[in-house]
Wavefront OBJ file of the C-alpha trace (Angstrom):
o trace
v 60.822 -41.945 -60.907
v 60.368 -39.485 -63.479
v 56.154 -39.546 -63.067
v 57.197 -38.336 -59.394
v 59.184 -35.644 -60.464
v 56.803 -34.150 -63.013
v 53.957 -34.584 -59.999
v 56.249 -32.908 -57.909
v 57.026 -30.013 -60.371
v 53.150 -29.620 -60.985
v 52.411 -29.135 -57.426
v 55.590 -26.856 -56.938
v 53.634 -24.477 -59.816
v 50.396 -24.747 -58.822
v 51.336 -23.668 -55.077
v 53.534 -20.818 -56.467
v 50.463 -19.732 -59.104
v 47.906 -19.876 -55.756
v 50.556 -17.745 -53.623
v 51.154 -15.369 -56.063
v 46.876 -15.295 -57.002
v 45.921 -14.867 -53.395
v 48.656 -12.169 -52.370
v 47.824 -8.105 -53.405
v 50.574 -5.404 -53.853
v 49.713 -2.997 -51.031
v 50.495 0.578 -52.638
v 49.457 2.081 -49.186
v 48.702 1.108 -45.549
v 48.638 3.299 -42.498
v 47.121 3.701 -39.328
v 46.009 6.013 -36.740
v 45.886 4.821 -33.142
v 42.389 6.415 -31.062
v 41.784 6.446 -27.387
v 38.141 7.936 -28.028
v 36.994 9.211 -30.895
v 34.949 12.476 -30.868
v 31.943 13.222 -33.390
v 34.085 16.037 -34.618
v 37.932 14.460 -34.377
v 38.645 13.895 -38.313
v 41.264 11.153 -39.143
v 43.597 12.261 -42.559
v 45.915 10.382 -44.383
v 48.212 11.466 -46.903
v 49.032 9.042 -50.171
v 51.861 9.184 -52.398
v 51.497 9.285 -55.746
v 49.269 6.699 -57.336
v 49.963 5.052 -60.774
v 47.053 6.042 -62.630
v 47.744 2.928 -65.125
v 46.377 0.406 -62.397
v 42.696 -0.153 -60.937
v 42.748 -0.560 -57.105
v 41.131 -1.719 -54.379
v 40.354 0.578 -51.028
v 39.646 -0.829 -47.498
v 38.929 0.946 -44.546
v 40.602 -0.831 -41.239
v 38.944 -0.574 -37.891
v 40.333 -2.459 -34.973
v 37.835 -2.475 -31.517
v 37.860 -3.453 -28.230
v 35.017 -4.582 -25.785
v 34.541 -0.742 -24.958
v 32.807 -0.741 -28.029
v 28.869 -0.969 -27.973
v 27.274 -0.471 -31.022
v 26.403 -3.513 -33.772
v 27.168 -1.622 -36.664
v 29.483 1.753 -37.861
v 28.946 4.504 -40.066
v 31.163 6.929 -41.258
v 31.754 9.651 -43.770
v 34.840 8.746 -45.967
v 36.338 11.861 -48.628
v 39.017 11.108 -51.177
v 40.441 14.523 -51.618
v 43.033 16.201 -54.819
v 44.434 19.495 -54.024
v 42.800 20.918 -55.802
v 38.897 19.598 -54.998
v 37.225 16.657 -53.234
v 36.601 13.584 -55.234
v 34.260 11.218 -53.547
v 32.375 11.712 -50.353
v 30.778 8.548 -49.194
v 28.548 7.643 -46.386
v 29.205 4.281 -45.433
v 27.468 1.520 -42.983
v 29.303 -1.929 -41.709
v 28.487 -4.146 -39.175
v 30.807 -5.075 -36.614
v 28.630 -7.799 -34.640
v 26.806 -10.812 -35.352
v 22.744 -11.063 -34.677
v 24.143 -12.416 -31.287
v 26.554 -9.532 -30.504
v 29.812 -11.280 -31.429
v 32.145 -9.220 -32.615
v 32.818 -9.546 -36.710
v 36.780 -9.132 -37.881
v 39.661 -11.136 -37.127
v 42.118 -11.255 -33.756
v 41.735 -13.583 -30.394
v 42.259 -11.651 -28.171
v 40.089 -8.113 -27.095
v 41.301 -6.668 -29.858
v 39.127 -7.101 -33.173
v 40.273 -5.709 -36.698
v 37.731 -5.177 -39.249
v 39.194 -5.059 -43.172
v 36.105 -3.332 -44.849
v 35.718 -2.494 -48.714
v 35.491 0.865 -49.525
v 35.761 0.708 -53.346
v 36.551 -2.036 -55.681
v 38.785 -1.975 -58.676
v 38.950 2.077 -58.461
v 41.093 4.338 -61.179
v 42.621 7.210 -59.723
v 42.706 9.614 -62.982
v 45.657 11.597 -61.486
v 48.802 10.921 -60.061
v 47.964 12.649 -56.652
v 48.846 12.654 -53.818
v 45.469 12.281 -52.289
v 44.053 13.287 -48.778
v 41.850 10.860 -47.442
v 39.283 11.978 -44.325
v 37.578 10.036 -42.242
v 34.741 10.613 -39.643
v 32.714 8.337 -37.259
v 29.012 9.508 -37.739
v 27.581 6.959 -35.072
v 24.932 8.582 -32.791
v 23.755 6.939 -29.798
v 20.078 7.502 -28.057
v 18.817 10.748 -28.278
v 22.138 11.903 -29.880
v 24.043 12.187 -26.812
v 27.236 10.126 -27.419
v 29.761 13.047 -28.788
v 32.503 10.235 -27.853
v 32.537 6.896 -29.480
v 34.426 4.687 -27.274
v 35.925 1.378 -28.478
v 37.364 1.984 -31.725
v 41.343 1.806 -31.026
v 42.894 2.487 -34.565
v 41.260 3.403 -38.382
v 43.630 2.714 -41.421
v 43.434 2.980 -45.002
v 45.207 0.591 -47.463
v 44.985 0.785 -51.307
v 46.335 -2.435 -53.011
l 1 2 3 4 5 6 7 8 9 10 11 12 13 14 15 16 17 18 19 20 21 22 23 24 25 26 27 28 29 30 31 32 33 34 35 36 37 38 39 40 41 42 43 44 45 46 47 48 49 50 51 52 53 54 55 56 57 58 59 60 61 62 63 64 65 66 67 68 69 70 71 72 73 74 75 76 77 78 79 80 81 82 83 84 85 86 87 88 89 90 91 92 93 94 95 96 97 98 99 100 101 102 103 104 105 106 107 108 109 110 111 112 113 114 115 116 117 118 119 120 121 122 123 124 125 126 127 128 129 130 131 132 133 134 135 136 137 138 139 140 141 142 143 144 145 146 147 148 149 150 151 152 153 154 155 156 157 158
């Protein structure tokens, strides 16, 4: 009896030690919902303050729909003080298989795509931070000025 209680206990710890391993403390998450989204249309979000103790990690969200023809994404991401801009990356990520499945999670039309931005950052102020964001796909012969398909773009810093 008491061999099943101690196996019991060590499986009670280890699934509380895995929960607590695989779960992240979101500091920020928000979303802005697109119906197109113009080369020049800018997406900004606002942060609170950031402890400047703690290392974090930044994703970009992007949830599609079927409207949505390209394989891949690029956009232009700025982390912005008051003050000045920080960072100013140009970033690529695919969004389909070789085959043209769509990447991400969701089953139904809808497709959301978690996507590192930066790993195991230190903000070296407090903040509050701007962040901008800006689709820089371009279609044949630069035509597309509207780039259909992407329904929302988030930010989340855990």
């Amino acid at each position: 009896m008491k061999k099943k209680i101690r196996i019991y206990n060590l499986f009670i710890v280890l699934v509380i030690a895995l929960i607590s391993r695989c779960s992240s403390e979101v500091t920020f998450k928000k979303f802005t919902h697109l119906n197109n989204w113009g080369i020049n249309k800018k997406i900004f979000f606002n942060t609170p303050k950031i402890d400047t103790t703690k290392n974090y990690n930044l994703y970009l969200y992007l949830r599609n729909n079927r409207e949505y023809v390209y394989s891949n994404i690029f956009l232009i991401v700025k982390l912005k003080s008051i003050k000045k801009t920080i960072i100013v990356d140009t970033l690529e990520y695919q969004m389909t298989d070789a085959n043209g499945k769509y990447l991400g999670k969701g089953f139904s039309h809808i497709k959301e795509h978690k996507l590192w931005w930066k790993e195991n950052y230190n903000f070296t102020s407090s903040g509050p931070f701007q962040i901008e964001i800006n689709q820089a796909v371009r279609g044949k012969n630069r035509k597309d000025s509207i780039l259909k398909g992407i329904v929302d773009v988030g930010i989340s810093i855990e």
